[in-house]
N, C-alpha and C positions, 0 to 999 in steps of 0.2 A: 782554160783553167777556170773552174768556179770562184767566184767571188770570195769565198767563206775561205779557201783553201790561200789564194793569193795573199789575202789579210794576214791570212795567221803566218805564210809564207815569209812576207814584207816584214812584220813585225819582231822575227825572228834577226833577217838580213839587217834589219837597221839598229836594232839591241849590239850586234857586234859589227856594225859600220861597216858592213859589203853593202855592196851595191845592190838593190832592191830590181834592177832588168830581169825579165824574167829568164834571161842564161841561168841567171844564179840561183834564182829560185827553184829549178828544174835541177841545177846540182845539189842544192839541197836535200830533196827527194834522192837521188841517184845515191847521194854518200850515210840516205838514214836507214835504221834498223831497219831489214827487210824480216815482217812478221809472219808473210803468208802468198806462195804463189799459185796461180789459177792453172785452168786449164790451157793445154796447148794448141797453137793451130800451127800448123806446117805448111809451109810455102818450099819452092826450092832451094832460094838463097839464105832464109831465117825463119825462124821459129818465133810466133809472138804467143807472149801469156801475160795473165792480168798481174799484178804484183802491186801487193800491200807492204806502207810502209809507215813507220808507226813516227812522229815528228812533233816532240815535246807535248805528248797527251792527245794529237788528234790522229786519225786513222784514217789514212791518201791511197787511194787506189789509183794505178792510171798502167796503161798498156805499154810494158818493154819488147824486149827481144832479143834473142841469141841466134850465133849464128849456127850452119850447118857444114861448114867446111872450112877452109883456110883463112878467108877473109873477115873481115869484122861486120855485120850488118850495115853500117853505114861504106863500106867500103864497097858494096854489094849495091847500094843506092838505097838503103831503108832510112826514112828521115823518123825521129823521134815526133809524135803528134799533141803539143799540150790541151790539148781540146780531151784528152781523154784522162784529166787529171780532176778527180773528185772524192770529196768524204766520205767516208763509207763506215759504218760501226760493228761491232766482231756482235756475232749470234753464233749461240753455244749451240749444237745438234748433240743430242746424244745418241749412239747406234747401238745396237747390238746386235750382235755377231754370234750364229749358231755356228759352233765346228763339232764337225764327227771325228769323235777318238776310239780305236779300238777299248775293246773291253777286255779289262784284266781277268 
């Protein structure tokens, strides 16, 4: 977990007196606004994708996972990794999209 992310992490757990270990910091994350998910990679047991999540004004990305059949990904053996826990800031993309419509 990045330094910048942990701070604000800490800062948050000790304002309402949890415990700052990073268990709790990592369910912090897990229980906030999820604002945006990435692309997916497929394994057999689980599916990992990036997922952003937005946590009193800062913006956390770090790698989850679902699973692909009965059991729960940790149940399958996938450990959660906080090494891949970092801020990240939203850039607008604008697209535009040509569709062909018939003609009246």
């Amino acid at each position: 977990m990045k330094d910048n992310v942990r701070a604000h992490l800490t800062a948050i757990a000790a304002r309402h007196d949890w415990s700052t270990e990073d268990d709790t910091l990592v369910e912090i994350l897990f229980e906030a606004n999820t604002v945006w998910f990435g692309d997916d990679e497929k394994h057999r047991w689980w599916i990992l994708f990036r997922r952003v999540v937005e946590v009193e004004g800062m913006f956390i990305a770090f790698t989850d996972c679902k699973n692909t059949g009965d059991n729960s990904p940790r149940d399958a053996g996938w450990e959660f990794d906080p090494s891949t826990i970092e801020e990240v800031k939203p850039r607008t993309r604008t697209v535009e999209i040509t569709e062909y419509v018939p003609v009246p």
